[in-house]
C-alpha positions as CSV (number, residue, x, y, z in Angstrom):
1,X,0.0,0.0,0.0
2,X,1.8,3.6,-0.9
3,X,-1.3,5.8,0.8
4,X,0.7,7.7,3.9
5,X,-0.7,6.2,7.1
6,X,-3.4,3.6,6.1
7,X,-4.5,2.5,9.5
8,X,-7.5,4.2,11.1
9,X,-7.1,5.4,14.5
10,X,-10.0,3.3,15.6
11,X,-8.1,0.2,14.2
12,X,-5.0,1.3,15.8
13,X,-7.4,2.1,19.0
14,X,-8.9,-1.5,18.5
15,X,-5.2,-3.6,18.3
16,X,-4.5,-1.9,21.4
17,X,-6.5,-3.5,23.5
18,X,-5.2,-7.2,22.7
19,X,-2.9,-8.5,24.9
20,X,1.1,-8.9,24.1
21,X,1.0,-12.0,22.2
22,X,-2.1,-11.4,20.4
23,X,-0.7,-8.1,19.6
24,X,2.8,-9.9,18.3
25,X,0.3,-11.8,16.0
26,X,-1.6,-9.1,14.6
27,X,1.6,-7.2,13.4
28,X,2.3,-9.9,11.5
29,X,-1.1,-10.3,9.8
30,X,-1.1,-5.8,9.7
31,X,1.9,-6.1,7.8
32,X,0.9,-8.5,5.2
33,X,-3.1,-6.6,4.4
34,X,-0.9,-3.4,4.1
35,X,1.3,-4.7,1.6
36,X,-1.0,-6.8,-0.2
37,X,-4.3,-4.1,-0.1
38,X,-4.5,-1.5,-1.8
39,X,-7.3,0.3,-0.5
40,X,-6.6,1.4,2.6
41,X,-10.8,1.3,3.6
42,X,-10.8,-2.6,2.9
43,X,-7.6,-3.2,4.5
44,X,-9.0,-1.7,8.1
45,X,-12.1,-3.4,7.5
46,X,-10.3,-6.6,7.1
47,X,-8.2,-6.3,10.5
48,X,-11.0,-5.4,12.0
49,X,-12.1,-9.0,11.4
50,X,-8.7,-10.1,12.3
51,X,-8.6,-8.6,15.8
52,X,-11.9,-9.6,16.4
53,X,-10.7,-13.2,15.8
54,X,-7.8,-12.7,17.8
55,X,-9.8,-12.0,20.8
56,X,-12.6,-14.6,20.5
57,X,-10.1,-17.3,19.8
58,X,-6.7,-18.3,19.6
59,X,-5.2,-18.0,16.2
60,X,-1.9,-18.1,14.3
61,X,-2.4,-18.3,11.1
62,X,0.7,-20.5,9.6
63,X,-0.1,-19.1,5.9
64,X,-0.7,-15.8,5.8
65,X,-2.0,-16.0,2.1
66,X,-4.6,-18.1,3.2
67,X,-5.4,-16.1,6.3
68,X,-5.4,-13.1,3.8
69,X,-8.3,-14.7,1.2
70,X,-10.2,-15.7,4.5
71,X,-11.0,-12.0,5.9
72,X,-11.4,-11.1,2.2
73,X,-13.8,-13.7,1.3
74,X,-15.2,-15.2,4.7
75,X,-16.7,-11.7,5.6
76,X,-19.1,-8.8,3.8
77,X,-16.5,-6.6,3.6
78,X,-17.9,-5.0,0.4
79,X,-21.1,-4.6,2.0
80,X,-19.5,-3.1,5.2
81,X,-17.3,-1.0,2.5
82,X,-20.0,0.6,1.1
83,X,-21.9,1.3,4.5
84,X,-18.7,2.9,5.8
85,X,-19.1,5.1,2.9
86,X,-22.6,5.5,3.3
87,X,-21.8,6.5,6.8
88,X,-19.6,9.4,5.9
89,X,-21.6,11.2,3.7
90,X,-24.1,11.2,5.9
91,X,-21.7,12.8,8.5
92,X,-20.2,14.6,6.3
93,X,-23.2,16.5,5.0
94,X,-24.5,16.8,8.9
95,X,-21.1,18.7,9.4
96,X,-21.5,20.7,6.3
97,X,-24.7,22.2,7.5
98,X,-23.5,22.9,11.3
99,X,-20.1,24.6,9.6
100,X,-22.8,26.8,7.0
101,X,-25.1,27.9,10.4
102,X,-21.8,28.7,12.5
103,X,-20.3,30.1,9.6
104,X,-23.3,32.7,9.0
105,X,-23.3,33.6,12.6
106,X,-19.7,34.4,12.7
107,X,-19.8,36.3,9.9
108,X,-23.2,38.5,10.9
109,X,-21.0,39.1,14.0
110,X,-18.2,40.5,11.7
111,X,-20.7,43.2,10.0
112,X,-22.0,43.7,13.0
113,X,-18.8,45.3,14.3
114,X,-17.7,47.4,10.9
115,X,-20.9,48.5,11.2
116,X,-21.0,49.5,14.8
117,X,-24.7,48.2,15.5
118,X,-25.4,44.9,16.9
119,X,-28.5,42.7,17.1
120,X,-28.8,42.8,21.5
121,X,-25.5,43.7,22.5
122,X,-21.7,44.2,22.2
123,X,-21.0,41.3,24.4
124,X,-23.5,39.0,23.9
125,X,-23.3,39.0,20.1
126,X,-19.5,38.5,21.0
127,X,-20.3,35.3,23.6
128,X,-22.2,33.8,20.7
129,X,-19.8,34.5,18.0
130,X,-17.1,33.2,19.9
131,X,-18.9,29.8,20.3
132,X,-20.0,29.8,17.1
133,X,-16.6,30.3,15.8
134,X,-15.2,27.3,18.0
135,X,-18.5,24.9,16.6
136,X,-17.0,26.1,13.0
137,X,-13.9,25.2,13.4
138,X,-14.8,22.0,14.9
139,X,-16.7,21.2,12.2
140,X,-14.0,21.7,10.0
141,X,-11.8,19.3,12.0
142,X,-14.5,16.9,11.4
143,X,-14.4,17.3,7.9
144,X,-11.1,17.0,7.7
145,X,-10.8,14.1,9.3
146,X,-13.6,12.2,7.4
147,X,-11.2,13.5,4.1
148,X,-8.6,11.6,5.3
149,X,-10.2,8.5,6.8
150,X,-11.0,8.0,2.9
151,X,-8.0,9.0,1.4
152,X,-9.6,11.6,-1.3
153,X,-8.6,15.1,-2.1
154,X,-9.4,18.4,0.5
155,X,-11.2,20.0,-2.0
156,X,-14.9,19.9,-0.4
157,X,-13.0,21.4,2.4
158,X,-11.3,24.3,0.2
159,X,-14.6,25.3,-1.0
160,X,-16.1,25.3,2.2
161,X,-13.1,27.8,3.2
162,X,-12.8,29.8,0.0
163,X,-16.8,30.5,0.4
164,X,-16.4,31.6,4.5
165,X,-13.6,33.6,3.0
166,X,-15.7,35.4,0.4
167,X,-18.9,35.2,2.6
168,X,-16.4,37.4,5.1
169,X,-14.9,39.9,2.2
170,X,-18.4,40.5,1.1
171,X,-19.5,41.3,4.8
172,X,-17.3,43.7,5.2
173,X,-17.5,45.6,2.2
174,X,-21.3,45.4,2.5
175,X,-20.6,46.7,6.4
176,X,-18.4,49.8,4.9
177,X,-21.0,50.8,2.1
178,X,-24.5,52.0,2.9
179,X,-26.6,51.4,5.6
180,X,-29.0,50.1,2.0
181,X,-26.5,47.8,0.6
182,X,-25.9,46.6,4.7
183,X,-29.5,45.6,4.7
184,X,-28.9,42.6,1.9
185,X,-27.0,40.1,3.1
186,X,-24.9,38.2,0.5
187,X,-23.0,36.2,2.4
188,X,-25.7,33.2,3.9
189,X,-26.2,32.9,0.1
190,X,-22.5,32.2,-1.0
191,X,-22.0,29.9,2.5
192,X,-24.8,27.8,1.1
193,X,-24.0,27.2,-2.5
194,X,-20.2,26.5,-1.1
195,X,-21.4,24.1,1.4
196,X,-23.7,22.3,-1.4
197,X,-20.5,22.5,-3.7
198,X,-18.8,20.7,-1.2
199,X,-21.2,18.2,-1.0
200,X,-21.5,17.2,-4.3
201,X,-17.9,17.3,-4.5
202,X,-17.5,14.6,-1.6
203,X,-20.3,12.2,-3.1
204,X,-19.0,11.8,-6.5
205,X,-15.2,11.5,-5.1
206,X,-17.0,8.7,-2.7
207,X,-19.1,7.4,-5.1
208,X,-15.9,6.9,-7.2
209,X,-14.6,4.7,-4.6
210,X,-17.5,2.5,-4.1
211,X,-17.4,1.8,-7.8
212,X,-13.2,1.2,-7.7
213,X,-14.3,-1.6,-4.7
């Protein structure tokens, strides 16, 4: 496998909890998915099986080949392949729309202050801009982290950046100009079609690896 570090942390987590020999064992059988699997999805799926086994009973598998063609063939992994990925769209999309809300609120908060006029007060609109900012960031962590569980590009999370960028440029400028202009807020429009860009970005790179599997 040439992907840079292939093993989830929840497999890592997982192969953790066996005990010293077992663990001894499960290198052995790690090493040989990793450079045998390319897909670095179907590889942790597989030694997931193999840890499981490893705790339930007793193994050493003598020929690793045939240990290998067991987990491949003697469990669903396609079937748990594609509900992984089914799984993080769905999170993935939850996030989107959580990053999009905190997003618009931190960004309100920024016109608020060019503007000098805030919705109740200085320091309440700052208390909920502050958390909102930390539930936006978070939310890009998430994101993040669901790019790289799959091993595809950043590029939902580049648009998702790019439009909180531009949503924050147009804020500004619109906070600067008239008190008209101010009215009309731009920027809940351009966090929306970036965080539907993202989206559709993220399902056809996924849906791309479901049909490589």
């Amino acid at each position: 496998m040439n992907t840079k570090d292939p093993l989830y942390i929840s497999t890592m987590d997982k192969a953790k909890k066996l005990d010293h020999d077992k663990f001894e064992i499960y290198m052995t059988i790690q090493q040989y998915v990793l450079a045998h699997c390319e897909d670095s999805l179907k590889a942790n799926m597989m030694l997931s099986h193999a840890i499981d086994e490893l705790k339930e009973h007793n193994i050493a598998p003598s020929n690793l080949k045939t240990y290998y063609r067991h987990l491949e063939k003697d469990f669903p992994i396609k079937k748990e392949m594609k509900e992984e990925l089914s799984r993080s769209q769905n999170n993935m999309s939850v996030s989107l729309i959580w990053c999009t809300m905190s997003s618009f609120i931190v960004l309100m908060f920024i016109k608020e202050v060019v503007m000098n006029h805030y919705m109740i007060h200085l320091y309440v609109d700052s208390a909920i801009a502050i958390v909102a900012f930390y539930i936006m960031l978070h939310q890009l962590h998430i994101e993040l982290n669901i790019l790289n569980m799959n091993k595809i590009t950043k590029r939902p999370l580049v648009v998702m950046v790019v439009a909180i960028v531009a949503g924050m440029i147009v804020n500004i400028v619109a906070g600067l100009s008239s008190r008209a202009i101010a009215k009309f807020d731009f920027s809940f429009l351009i966090l929306v079609v970036g965080m539907f860009t993202s989206r559709s970005i993220f399902i056809k790179q996924t849906k791309g690896l479901s049909r490589n599997n």
